[in-house]
DSSP file (Angstrom, degrees, kcal/mol; ACC not computed):
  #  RESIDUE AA STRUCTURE BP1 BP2  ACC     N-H-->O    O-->H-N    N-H-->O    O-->H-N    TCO  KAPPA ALPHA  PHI   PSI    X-CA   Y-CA   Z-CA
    1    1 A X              0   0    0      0, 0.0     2,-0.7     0, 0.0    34,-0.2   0.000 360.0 360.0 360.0 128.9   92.3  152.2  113.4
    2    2 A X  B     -a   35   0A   0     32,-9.9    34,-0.9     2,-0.0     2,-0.5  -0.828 360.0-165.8-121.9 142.1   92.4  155.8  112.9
    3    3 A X        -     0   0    0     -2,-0.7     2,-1.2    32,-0.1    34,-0.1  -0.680  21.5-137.8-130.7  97.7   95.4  157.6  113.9
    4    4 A X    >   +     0   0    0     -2,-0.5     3,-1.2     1,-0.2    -1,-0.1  -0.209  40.6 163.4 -94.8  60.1   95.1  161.7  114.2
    5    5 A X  T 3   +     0   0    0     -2,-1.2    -1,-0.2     1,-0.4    34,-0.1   0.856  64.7  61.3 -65.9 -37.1   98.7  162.0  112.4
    6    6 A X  T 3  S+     0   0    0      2,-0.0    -1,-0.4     1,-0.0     2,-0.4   0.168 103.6  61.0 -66.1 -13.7   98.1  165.9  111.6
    7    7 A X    <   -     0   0    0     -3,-1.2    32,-0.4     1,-0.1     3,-0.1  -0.990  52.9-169.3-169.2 122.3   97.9  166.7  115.3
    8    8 A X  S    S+     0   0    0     -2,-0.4    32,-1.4     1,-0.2     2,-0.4   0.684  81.6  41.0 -75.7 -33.3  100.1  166.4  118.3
    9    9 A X  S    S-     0   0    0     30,-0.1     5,-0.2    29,-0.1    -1,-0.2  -0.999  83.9-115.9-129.0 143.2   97.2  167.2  120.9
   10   10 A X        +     0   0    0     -2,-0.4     2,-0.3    -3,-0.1     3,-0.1  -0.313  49.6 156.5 -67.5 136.9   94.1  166.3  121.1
   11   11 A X     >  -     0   0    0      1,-0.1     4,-1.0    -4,-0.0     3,-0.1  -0.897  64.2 -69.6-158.7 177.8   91.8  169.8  120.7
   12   12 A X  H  >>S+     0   0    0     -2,-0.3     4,-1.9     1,-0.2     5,-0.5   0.873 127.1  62.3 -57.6 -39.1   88.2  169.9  119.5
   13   13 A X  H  >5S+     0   0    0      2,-0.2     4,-2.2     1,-0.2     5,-0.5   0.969 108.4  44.1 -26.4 -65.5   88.9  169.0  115.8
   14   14 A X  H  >>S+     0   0    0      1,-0.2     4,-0.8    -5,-0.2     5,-0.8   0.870 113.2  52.7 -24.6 -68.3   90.1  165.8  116.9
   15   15 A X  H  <5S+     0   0    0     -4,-1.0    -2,-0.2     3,-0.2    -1,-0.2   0.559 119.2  25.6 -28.8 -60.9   87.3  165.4  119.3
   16   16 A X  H  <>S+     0   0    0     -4,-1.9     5,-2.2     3,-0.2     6,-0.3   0.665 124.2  43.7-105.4 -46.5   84.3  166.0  116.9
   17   17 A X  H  <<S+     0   0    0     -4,-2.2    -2,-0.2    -5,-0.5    -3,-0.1   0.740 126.5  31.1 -99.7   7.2   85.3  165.2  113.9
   18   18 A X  T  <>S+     0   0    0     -4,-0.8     5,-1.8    -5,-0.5    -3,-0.2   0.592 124.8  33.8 -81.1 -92.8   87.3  161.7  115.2
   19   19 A X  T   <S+     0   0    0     -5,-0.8    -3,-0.2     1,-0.2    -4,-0.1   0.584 132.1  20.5 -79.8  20.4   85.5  160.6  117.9
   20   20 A X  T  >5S+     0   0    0     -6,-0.2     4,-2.3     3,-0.1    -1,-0.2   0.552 131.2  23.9-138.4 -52.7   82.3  161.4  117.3
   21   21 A X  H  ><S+     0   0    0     -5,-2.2     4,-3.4     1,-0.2     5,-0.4   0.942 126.5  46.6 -61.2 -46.3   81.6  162.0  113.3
   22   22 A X  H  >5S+     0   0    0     -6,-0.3     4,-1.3     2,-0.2    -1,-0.2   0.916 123.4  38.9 -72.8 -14.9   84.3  160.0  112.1
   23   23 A X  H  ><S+     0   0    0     -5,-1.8     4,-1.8     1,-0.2    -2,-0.2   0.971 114.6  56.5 -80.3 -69.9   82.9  156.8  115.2
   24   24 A X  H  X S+     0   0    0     -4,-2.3     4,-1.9     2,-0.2    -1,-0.2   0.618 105.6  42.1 -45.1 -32.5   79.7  157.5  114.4
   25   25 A X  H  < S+     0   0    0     -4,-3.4     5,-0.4     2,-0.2     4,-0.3   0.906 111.1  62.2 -63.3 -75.8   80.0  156.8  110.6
   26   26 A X  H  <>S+     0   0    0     -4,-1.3     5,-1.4    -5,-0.4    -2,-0.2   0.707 108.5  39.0   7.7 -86.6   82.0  153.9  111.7
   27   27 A X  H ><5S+     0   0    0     -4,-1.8     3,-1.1     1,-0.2    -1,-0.2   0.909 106.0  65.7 -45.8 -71.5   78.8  152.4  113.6
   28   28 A X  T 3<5S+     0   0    0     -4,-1.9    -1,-0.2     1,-0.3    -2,-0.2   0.689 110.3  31.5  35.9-100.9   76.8  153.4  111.1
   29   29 A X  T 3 5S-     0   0    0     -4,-0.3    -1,-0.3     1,-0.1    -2,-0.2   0.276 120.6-100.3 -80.1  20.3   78.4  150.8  108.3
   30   30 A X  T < 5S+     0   0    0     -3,-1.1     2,-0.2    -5,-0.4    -3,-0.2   0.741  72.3 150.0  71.4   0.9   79.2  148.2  111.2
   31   31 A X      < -     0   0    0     -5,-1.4    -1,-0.2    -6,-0.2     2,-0.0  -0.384  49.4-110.8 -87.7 171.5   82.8  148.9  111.7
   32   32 A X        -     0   0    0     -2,-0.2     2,-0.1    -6,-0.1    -1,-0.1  -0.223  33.0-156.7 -68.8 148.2   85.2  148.8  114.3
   33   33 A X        +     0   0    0     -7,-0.1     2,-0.4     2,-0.0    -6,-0.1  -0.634  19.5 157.3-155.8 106.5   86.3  151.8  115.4
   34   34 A X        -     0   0    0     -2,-0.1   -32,-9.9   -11,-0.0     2,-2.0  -0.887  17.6-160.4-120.4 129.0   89.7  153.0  117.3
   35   35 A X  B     -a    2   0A   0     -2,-0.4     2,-1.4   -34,-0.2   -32,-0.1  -0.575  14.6-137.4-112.5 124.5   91.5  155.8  117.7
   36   36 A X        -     0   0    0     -2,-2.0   -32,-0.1   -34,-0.9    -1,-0.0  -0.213  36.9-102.1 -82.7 113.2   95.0  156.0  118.7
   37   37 A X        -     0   0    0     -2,-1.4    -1,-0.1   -34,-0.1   -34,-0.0   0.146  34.3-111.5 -22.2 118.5   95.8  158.6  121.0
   38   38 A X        -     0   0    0     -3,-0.0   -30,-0.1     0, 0.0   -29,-0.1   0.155  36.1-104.9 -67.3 175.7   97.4  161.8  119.7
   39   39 A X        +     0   0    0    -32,-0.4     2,-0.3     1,-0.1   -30,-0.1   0.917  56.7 175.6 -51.7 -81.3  101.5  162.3  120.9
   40   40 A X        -     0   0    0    -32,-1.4    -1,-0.1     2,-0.1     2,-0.1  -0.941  47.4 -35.1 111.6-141.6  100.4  165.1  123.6
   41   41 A X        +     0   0    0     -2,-0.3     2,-0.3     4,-0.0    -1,-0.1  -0.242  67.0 155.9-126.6  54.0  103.3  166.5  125.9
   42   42 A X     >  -     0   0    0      1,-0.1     4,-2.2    -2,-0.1     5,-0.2  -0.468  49.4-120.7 -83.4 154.7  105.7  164.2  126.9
   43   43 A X  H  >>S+     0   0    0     -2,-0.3     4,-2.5     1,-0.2     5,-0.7   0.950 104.6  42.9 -57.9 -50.4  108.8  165.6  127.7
   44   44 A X  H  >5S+     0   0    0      1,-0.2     4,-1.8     2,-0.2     5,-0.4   0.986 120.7  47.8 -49.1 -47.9  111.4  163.8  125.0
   45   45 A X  H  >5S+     0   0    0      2,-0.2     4,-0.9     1,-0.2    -1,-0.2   0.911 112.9  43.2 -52.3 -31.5  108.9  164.4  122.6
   46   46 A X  H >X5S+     0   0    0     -4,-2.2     3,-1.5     1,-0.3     4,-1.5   0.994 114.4  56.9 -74.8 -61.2  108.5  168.1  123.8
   47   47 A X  H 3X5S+     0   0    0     -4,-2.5     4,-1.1     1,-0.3    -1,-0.3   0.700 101.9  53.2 -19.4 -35.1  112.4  168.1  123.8
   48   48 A X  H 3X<S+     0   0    0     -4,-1.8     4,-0.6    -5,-0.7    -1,-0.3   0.677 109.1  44.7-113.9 -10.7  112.9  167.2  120.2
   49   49 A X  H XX S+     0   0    0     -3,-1.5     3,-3.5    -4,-0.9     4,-1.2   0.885 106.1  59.9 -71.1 -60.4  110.6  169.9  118.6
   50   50 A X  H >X S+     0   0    0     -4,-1.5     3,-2.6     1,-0.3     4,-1.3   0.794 114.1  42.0 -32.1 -96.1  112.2  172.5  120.9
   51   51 A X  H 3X S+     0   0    0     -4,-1.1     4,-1.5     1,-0.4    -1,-0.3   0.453 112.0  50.0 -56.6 -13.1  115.7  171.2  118.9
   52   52 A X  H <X S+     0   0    0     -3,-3.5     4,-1.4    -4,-0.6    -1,-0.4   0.508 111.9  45.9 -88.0  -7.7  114.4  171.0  115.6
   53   53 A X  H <X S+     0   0    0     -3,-2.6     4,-1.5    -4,-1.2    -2,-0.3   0.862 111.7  53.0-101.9 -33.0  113.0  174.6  116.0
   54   54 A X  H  X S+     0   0    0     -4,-1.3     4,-1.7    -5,-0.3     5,-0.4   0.985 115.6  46.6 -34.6 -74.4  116.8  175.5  117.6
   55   55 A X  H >X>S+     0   0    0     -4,-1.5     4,-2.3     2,-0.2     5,-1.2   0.838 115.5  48.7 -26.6 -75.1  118.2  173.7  113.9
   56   56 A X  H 3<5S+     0   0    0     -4,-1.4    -2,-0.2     1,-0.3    -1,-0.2   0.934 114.3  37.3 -39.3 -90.5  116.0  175.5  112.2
   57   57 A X  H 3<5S+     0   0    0     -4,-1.5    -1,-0.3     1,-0.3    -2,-0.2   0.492 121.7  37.1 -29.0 -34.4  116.4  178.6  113.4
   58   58 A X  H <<5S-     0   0    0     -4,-1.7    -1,-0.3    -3,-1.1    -2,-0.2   0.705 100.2-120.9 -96.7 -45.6  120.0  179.0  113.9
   59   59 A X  T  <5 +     0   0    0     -4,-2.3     2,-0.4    -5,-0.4    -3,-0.2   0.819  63.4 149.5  91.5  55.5  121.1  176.7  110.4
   60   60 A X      < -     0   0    0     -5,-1.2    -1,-0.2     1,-0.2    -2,-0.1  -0.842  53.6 -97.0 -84.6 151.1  123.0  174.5  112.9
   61   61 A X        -     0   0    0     -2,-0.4     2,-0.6     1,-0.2    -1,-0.2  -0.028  48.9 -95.7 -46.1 153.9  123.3  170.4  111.7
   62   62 A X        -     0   0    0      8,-0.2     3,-0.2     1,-0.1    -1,-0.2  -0.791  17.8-136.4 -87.2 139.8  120.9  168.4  113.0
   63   63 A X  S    S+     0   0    0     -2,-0.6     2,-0.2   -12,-0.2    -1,-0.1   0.635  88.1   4.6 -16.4 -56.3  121.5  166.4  115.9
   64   64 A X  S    S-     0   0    0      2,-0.1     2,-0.4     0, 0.0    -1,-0.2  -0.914  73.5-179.0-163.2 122.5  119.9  163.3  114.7
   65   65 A X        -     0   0    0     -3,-0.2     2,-0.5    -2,-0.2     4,-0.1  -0.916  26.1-134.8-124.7 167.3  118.4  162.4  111.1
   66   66 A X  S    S-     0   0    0     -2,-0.4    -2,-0.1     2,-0.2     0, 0.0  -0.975  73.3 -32.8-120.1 156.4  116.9  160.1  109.4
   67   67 A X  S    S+     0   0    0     -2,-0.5     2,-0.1     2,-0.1    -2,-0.1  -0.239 125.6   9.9  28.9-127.5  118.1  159.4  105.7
   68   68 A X  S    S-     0   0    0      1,-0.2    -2,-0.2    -3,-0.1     3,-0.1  -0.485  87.6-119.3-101.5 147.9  119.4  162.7  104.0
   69   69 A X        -     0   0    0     -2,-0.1    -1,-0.2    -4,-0.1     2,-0.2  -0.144  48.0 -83.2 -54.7 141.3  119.7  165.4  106.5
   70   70 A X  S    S+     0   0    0      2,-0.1     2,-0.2    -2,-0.0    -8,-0.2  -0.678 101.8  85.4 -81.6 164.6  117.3  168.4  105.5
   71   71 A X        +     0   0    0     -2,-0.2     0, 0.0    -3,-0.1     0, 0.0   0.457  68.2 163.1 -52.7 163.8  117.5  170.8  103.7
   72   72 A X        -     0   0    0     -2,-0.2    -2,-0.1     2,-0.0    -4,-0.0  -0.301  27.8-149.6-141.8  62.6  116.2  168.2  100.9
   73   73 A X        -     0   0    0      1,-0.1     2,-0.4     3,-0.0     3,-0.0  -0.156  13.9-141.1 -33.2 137.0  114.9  169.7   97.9
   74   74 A X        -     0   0    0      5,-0.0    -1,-0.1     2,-0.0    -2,-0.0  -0.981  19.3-108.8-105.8 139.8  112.4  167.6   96.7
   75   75 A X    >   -     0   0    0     -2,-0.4     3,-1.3     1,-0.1     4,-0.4  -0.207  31.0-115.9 -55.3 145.0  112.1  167.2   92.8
   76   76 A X  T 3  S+     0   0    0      1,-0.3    -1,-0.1     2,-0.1     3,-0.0   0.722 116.6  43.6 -63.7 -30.7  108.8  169.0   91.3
   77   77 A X  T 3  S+     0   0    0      1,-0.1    -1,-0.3     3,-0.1     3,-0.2  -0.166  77.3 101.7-134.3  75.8  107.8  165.5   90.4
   78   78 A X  S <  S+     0   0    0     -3,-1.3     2,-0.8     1,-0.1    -2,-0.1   0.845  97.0  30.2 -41.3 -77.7  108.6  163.1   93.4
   79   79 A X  S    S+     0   0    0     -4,-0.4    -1,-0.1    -3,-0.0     3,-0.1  -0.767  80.1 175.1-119.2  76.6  105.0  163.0   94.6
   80   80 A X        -     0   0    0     -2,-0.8     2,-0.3    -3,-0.2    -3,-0.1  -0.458  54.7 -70.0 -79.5 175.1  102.5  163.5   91.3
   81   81 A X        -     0   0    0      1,-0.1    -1,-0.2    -2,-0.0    -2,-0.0  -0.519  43.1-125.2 -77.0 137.3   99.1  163.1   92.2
   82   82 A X        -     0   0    0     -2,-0.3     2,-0.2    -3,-0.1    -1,-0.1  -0.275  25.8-139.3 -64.5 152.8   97.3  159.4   93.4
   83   83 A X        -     0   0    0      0, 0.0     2,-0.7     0, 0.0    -1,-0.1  -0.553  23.9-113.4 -99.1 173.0   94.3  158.8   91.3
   84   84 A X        -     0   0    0     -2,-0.2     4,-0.1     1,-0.1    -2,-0.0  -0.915  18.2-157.3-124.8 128.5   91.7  157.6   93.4
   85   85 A X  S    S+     0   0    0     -2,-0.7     2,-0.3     2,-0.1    -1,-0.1   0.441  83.2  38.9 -58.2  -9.5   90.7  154.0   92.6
   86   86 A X  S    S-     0   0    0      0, 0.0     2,-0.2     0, 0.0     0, 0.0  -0.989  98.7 -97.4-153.7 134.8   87.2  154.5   94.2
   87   87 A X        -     0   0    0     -2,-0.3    -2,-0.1     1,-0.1     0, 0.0  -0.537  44.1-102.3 -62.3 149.7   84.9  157.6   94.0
   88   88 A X              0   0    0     -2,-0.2    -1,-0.1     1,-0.1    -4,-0.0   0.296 360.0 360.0 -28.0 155.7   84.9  160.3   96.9
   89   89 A X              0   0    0      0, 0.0    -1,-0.1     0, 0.0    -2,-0.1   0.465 360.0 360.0 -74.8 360.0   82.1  160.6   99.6
């Protein structure tokens, strides 16, 4: 299952290198292959960027967070780099 996280609408990137390179490898080695449909433009969705770019933009609180409300500094090392257990393609 491959799920286009980087992307809110589907646009030819998606397109070409999802559902066609990334299926076609897929087939290729004999797996399954699904892709879950990007968000797109439903209105709450569209609604809650439109209020995080308002936050933003003004320095009013947010509305709604999860955990610590941002700003959040994150520490310089939080997230070192994964090794990768398997070489690259």
């Amino acid at each position: 299952v491959v799920f286009p996280i980087g992307f809110v609408s589907d646009h030819m990137e998606v397109v070409f290198d999802l559902d066609t390179e990334a299926a076609a490898a897929a087939k290729n080695l004999g797996l399954t292959f699904t892709r879950v449909p990007t968000v797109g433009t439903p209105p709450l969705f569209v609604s809650g960027l439109a209020q995080l770019i308002d936050e933003h933009r003004h320095g009013t609180p947010p509305l709604a967070t999860i955990g610590e409300p941002y700003p959040n500094p994150c520490p310089a090392d939080c997230c070192p780099p994964m090794k990768r257990s398997r070489p690259g393609h």
